[in-house]
N, C-alpha and C positions, 0 to 999 in steps of 0.2 A: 296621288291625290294632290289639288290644289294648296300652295301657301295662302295662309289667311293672314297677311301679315298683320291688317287693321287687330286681330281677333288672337296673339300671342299668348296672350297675358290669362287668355278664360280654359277653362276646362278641355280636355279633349275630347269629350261627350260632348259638350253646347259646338264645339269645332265641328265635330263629325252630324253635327243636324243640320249646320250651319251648310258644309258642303252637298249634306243631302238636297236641301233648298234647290241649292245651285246647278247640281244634275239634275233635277225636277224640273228648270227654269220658272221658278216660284217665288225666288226673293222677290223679287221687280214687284209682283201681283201681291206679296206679304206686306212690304214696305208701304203700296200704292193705298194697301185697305186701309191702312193703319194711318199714315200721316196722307190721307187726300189730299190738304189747300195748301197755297200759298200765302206769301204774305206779302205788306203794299208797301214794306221798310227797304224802298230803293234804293234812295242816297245816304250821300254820309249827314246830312244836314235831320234824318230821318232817323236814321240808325243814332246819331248823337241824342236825339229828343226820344226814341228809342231805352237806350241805355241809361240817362240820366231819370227817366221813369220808375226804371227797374231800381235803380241806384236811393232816388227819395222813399220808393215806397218798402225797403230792405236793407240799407246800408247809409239810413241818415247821418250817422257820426264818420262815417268815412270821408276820406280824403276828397275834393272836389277830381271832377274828371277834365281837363282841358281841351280833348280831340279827339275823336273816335271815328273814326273810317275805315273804307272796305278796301283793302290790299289785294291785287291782281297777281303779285308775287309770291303770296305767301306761301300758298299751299306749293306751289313750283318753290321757290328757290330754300324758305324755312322750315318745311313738310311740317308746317303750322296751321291750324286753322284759323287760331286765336291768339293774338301776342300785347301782352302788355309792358309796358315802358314805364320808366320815372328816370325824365333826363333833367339831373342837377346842373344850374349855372348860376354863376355869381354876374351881380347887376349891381352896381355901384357896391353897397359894404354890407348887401344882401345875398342869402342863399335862396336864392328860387328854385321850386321843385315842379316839373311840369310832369301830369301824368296822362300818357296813350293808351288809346286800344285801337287796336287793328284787329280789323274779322276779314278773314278771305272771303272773295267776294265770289266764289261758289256759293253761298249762303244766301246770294243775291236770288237763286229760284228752288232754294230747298224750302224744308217743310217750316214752318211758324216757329216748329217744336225743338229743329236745329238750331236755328238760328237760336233761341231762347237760351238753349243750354250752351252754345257756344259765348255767347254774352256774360251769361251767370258764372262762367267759368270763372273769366276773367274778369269779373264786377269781384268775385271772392278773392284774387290774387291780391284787391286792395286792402282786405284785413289779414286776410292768410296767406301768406309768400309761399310758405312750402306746400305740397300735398299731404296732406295729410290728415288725421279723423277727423279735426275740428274742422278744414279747408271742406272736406266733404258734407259735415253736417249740414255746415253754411249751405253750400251747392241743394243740396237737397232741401232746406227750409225754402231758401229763394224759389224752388221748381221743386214740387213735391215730384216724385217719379224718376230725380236726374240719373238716377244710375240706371234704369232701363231706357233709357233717349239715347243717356252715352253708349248703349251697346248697339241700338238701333240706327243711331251714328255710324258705327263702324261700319254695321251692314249695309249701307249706305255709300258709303265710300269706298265699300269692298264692291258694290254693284256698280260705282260708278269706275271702277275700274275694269271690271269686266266688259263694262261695255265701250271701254278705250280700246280693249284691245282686239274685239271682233271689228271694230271700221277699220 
């Protein structure tokens, strides 16, 4: 049977539906019911007004956000979706802290609902650094449902692999 690499971490019952699907050729058709639209967050100028959105209306006392754009490498070169930054520099007898996010820009014609969770991921890195319960609570307050997106994510990603490798 196939490696599900996206899908390590789950069960090997949700594994083995997961490749049922894929014999079936019924991801694609499951995924399609489920997240039909897209979304009109093209640029980075969009995805910035985007994230600071999500940012005022869940993480007012957080850090301000500096730059948030879509990276072309990330998924290829960091097998990242989502990466955030805080690059520290001194400016006269000041410490300036500037903080990034970058979203691969696959995101650029997935579903509304990836995009969302991939943002919220890393909107959460700015209160919670590590993963962990509280880092998830977060995630799940900001996007009720994130941990079923996050697995539908995967499937996602695992179907977009599948279909690298038939062309």
């Amino acid at each position: 049977m196939s490696h599900l690499k996206y899908l390590t971490g789950y069960p090997a019952a949700l594994q083995e539906k997961v490749r049922k699907l894929i014999a079936e050729d019924e991801l694609n058709a499951y995924l399609a019911a489920r997240y039909p639209n897209t979304h009109d967050v093209q640029t980075d100028r969009a995805l910035y007004a985007y994230c600071a959105e999500l940012k005022r209306e869940h993480l007012r006392s957080a850090e301000q956000i500096d730059k948030v754009t879509y990276d072309s490498k990330l998924d290829v070169v960091r097998h990242a979706l989502g990466l955030h930054t805080s690059i520290s520099r001194v400016q006269g007898g000041r410490l300036k802290a500037k903080k990034e996010i970058r979203i691969a820009s696959l995101f650029k014609s997935a579903a509304p609902e990836f995009l969302k969770m991939v943002v919220v991921h890393e909107l959460a890195h700015l209160k919670e650094s590590d993963h962990n319960k509280a880092f998830y609570r977060l995630c799940e307050f900001m996007q009720p449902g994130y941990h079923q997106i996050e697995f539908d994510l995967r499937l996602y990603l695992t179907q977009r692999e599948l279909e690298k490798k038939q062309t």
